[in-house]
C-alpha positions as CSV (number, residue, x, y, z in Angstrom):
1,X,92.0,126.8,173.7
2,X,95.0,124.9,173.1
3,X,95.5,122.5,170.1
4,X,98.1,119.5,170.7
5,X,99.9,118.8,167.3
6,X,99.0,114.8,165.7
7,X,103.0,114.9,165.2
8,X,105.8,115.2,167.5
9,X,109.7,115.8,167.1
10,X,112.3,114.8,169.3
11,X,113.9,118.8,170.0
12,X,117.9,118.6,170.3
13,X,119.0,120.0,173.2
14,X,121.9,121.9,172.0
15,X,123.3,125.5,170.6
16,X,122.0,126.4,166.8
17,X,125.4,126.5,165.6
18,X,125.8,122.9,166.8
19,X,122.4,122.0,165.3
20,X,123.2,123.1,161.9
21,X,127.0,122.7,161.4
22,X,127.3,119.6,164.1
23,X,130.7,120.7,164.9
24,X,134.0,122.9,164.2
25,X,135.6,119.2,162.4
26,X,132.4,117.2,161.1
27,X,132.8,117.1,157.3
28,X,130.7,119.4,155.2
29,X,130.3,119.4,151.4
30,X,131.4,122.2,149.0
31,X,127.5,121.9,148.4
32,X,126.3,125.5,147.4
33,X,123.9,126.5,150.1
34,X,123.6,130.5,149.6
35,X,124.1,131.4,146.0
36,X,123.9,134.7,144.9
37,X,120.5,135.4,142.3
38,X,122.6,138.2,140.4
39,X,125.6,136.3,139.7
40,X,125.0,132.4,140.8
41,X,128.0,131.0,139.1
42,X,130.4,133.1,140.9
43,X,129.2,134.3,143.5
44,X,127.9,131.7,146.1
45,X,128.8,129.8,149.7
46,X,128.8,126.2,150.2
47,X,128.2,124.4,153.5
48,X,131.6,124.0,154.3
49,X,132.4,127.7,153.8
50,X,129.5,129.2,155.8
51,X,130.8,127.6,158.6
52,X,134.4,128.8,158.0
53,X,133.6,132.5,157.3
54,X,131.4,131.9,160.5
55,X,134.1,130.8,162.2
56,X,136.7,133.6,160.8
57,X,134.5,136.2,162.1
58,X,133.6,134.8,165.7
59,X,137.6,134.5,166.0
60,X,138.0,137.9,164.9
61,X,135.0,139.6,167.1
62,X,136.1,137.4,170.4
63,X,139.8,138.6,169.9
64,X,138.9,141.6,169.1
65,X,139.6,145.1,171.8
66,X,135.7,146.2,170.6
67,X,133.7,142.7,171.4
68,X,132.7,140.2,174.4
69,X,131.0,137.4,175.1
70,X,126.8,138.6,175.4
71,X,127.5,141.9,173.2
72,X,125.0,143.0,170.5
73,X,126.6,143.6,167.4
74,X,123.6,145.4,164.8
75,X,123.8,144.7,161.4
76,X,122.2,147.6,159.2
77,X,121.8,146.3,155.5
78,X,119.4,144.7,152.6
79,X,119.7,140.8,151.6
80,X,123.7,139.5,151.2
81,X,125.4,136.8,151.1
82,X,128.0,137.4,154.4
83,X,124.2,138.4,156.1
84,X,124.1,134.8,156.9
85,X,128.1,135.0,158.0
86,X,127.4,137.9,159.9
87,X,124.2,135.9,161.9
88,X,125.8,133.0,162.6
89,X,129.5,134.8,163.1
90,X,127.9,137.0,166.1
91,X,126.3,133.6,167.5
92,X,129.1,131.4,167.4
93,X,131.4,134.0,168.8
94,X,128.6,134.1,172.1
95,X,127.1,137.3,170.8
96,X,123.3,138.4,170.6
97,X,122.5,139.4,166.7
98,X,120.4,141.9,165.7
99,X,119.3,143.6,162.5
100,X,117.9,146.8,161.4
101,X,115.5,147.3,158.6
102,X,117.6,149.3,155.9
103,X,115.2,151.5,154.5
104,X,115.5,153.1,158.1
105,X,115.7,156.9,158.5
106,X,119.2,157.6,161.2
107,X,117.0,158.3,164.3
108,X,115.1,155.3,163.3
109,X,118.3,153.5,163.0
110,X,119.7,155.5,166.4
111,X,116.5,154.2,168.4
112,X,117.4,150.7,167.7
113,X,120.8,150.9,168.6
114,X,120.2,152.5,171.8
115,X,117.1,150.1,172.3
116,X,119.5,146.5,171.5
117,X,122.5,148.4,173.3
118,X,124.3,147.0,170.7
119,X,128.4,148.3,171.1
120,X,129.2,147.6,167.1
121,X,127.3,148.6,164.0
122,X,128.0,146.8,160.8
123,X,126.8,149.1,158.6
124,X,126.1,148.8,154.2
125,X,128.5,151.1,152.5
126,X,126.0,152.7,150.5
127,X,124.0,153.7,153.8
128,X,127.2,154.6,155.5
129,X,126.6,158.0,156.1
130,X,123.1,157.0,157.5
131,X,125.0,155.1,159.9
132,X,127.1,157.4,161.0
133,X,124.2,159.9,161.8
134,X,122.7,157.1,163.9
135,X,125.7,155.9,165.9
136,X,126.4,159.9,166.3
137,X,122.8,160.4,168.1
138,X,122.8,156.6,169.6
139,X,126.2,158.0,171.3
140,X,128.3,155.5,169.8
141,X,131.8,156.0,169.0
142,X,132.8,155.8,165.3
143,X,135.4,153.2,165.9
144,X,133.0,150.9,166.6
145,X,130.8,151.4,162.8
146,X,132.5,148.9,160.2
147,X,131.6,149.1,157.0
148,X,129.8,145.7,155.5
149,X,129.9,144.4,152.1
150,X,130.3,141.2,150.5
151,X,133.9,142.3,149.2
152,X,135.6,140.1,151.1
153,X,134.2,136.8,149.7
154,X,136.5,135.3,147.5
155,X,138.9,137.4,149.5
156,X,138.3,139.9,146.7
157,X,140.3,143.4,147.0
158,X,138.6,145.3,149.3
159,X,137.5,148.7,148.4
160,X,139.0,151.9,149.3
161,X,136.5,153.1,151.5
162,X,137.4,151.2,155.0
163,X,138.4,154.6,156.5
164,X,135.2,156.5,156.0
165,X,135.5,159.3,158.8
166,X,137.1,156.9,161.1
167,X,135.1,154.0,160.5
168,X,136.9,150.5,159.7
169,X,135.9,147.9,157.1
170,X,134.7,144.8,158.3
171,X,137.3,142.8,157.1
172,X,139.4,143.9,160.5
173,X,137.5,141.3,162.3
174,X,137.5,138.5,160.2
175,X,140.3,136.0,161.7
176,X,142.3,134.3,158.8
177,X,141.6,130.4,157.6
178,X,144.1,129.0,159.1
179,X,143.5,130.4,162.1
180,X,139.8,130.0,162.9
181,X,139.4,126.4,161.3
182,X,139.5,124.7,164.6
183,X,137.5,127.3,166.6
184,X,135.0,126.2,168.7
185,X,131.6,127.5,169.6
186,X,129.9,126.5,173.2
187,X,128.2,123.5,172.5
188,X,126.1,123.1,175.3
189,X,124.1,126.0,176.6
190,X,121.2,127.2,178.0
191,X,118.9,126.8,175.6
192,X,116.8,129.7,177.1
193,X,119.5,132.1,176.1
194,X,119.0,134.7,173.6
195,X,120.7,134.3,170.8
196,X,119.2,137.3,168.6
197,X,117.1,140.4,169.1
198,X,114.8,140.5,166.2
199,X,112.6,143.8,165.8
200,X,108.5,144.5,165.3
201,X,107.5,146.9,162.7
202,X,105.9,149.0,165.4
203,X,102.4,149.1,164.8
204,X,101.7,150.2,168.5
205,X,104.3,152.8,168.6
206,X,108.5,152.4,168.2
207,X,109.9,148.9,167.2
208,X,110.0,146.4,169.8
209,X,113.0,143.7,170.2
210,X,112.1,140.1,170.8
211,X,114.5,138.1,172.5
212,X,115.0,134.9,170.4
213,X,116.2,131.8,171.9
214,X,118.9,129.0,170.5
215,X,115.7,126.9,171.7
216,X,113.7,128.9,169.4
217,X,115.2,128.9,166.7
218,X,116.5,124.9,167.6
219,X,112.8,123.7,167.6
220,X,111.5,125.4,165.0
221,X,114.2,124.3,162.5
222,X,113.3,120.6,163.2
223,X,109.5,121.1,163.2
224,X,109.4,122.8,159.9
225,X,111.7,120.4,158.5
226,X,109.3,117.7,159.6
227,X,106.3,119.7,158.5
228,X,107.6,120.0,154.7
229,X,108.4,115.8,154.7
230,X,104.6,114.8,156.3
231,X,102.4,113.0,154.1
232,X,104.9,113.3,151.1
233,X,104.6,110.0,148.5
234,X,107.6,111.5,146.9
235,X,111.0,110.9,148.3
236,X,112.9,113.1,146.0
237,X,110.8,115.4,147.3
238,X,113.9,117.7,149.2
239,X,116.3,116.2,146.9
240,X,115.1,118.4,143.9
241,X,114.2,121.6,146.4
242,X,115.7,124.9,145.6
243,X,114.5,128.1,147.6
244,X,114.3,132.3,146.6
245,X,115.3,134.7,149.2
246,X,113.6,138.0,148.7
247,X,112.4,138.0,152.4
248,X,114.8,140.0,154.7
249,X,117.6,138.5,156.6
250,X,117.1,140.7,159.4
251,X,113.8,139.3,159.9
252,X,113.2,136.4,161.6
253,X,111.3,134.9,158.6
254,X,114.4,135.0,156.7
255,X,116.4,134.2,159.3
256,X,114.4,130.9,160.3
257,X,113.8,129.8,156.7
258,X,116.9,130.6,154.5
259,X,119.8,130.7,156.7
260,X,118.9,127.8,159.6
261,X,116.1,126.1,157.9
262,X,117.3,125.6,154.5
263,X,121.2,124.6,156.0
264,X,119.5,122.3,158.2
265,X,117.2,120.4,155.2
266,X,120.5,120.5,152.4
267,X,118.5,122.9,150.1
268,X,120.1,125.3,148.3
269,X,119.3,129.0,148.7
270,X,119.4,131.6,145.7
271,X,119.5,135.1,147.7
272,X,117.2,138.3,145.9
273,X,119.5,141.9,147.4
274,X,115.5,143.1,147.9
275,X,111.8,142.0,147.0
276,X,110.9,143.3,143.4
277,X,108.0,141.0,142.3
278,X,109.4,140.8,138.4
279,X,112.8,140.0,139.3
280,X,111.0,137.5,142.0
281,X,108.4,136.0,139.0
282,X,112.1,135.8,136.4
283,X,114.1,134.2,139.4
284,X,111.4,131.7,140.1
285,X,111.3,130.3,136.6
286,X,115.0,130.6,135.9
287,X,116.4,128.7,138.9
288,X,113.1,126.2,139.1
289,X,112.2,127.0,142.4
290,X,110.2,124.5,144.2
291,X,109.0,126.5,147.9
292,X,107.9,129.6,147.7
293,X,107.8,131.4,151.6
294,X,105.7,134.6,151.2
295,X,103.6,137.1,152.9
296,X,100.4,138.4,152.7
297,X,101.1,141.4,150.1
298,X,103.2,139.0,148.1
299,X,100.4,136.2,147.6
300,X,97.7,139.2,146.6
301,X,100.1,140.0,143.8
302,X,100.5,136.4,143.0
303,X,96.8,136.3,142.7
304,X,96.4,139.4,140.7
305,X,99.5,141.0,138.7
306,X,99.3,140.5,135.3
307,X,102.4,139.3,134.6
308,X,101.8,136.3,136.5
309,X,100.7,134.6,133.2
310,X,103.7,135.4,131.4
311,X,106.0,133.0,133.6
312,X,106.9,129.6,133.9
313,X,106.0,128.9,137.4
314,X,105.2,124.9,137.2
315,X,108.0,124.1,139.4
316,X,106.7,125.3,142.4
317,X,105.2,122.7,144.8
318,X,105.1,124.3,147.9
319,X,104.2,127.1,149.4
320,X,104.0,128.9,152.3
321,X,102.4,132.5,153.8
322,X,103.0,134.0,156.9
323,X,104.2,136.7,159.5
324,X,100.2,137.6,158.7
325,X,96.7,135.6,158.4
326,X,95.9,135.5,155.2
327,X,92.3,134.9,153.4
328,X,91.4,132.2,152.3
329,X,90.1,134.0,149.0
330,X,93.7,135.0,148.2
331,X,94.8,131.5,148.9
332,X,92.3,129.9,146.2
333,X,93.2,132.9,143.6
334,X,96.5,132.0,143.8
335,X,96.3,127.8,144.0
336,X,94.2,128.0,140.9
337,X,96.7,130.4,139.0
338,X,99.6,128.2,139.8
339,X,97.5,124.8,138.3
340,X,95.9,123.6,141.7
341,X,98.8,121.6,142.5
342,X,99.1,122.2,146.3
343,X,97.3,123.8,149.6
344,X,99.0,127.3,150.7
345,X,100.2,126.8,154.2
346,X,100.3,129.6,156.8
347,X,102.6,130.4,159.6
């Protein structure tokens, strides 16, 4: 039977992009909100620059010969920075994202782009040639597979592989600063309208799109927010917050959490390429992460690795499991290694 929440939140009727970045000329800080795990000195984006490279890319995709308005533009490639300017690019620009898992074999990869009918592929460069297997048996044309990396930030020289049998890189639809600084995204929408195609793993056969909302996504950014803040007797609470992304971006986890969820709270993100539970364990102590969002397989090895005990992991305070149930065994093994401090949450 249903369950009505104790708490309620007022839900914004309005697009995500509006949500998180208010508008194309409300001020943002040079805040860092997506910093790079590997390199976090140089290698980061702040609030202000999300939303410009956002904005540079849904100038460049709505000008663009290869794009309009309701397209699906795929996104094939493990955890990066321009991820987040990619997601938020497509969906400012009136596009529907979706990503691909990229461990995926080409006619995994060609099933999903025939499935999303998505008409551009941004594609890794060091899976390009799995790309262009897929978008060869998904019956798309070449000219539409741009090579993706993280290059281009800094407006670093871009590598000499943009014409890869006839594919372009990126870059070619990223609109200059000048130019897209005053671009505009629809601000008022339907709120049922799908904003990104988000895929299952597939259990019961081939993976599945879901069609998620600007609603969606809208409400729950502002009910998590709300759920981290209840019953908290400390007010520097956020203040001191720092995330890990190992999760994938082209999940809806990641998605929901790092990119819309963190924005939308001011907490800075340091962004993992992939999940390695060392590097996870090293990155949790050296940045003093506060929230940890995990799933299942991730909290077991919290509860039993070894190496758990080697790390300083005292400034976590929060944590989260979901995408999965989880048992409440697991949940007490790891509490108790982590000092007790807090109740694992699931989603």
């Amino acid at each position: 039977m249903p369950h009505k929440s104790r708490w309620t939140v007022p839900i914004p009727d309005c697009s995500l992009p509006t949500l998180m970045f208010k508008s194309p000329y409300h001020h943002l800080s040079d805040e860092k909100c997506l910093i790079d795990a590997t390199d976090p000195e140089r290698r980061y984006l702040t609030r202000r620059t999300l939303r410009l490279w956002s904005q540079r890319l849904a100038k460049g995709l709505t000008d663009s010969k290869y794009f309009s308005k309701g397209d699906r533009v795929l996104l094939f490639s493990g955890n990066d920075l321009m991820a987040a300017v990619v997601f938020m690019g497509v969906i400012c620009a009136g596009g529907i994202f979706t990503g691909a898992n990229p461990t995926f074999m080409p006619g995994e990869l060609a099933h999903q782009l025939r499935d999303s009918g998505a008409t551009l592929l941004f594609c890794a460069d060091g899976s390009i040639e799995t790309g262009i297997e897929a978008a060869n048996l998904a019956g798309l044309s070449l000219d539409r597979v741009f090579v993706f990396n993280s290059a281009i930030l800094g407006e670093a020289q871009l590598p000499m592989i943009s014409d890869i049998r006839g594919c372009q890189h990126w870059s070619n639809l990223v609109d200059s600063e000048d130019d897209a600084a005053h671009f505009s995204w629809t601000n008022l929408v339907d709120s049922t309208s799908t904003i990104a195609l988000n895929y299952s793993s597939g259990t019961t056969g081939v993976p599945k799109g879901v069609e998620i909302t600007h609603r969606n996504y809208v409400s729950n950014t502002v009910q998590v927010a709300q759920i981290t803040e209840n019953h908290r007797d400390d007010p520097n609470f956020t203040a001191r917050a720092r995330l890990l992304c190992f999760l994938p971006l082209y999940h809806a986890y990641g998605q929901t959490v790092f990119v819309a969820g963190a924005f939308y709270r001011h907490i800075p993100v340091y962004v993992m390429p992939k999940f390695d539970f060392i590097t996870m364990l090293d990155c949790v102590q050296k940045f003093r992460i506060t929230e940890l969002y995990v799933v299942p397989p991730m909290a077991v090895l919290m509860a039993k690795h070894a190496a758990v005990k080697n790390y300083d992991l005292s400034s976590i305070e929060y944590m989260v499991s979901g995408a999965a149930p989880l048992g409440r065994d697991v949940s007490a093994q790891v509490e108790k290694r982590l000092g007790n401090r807090f109740t694992i949450k699931q989603g």
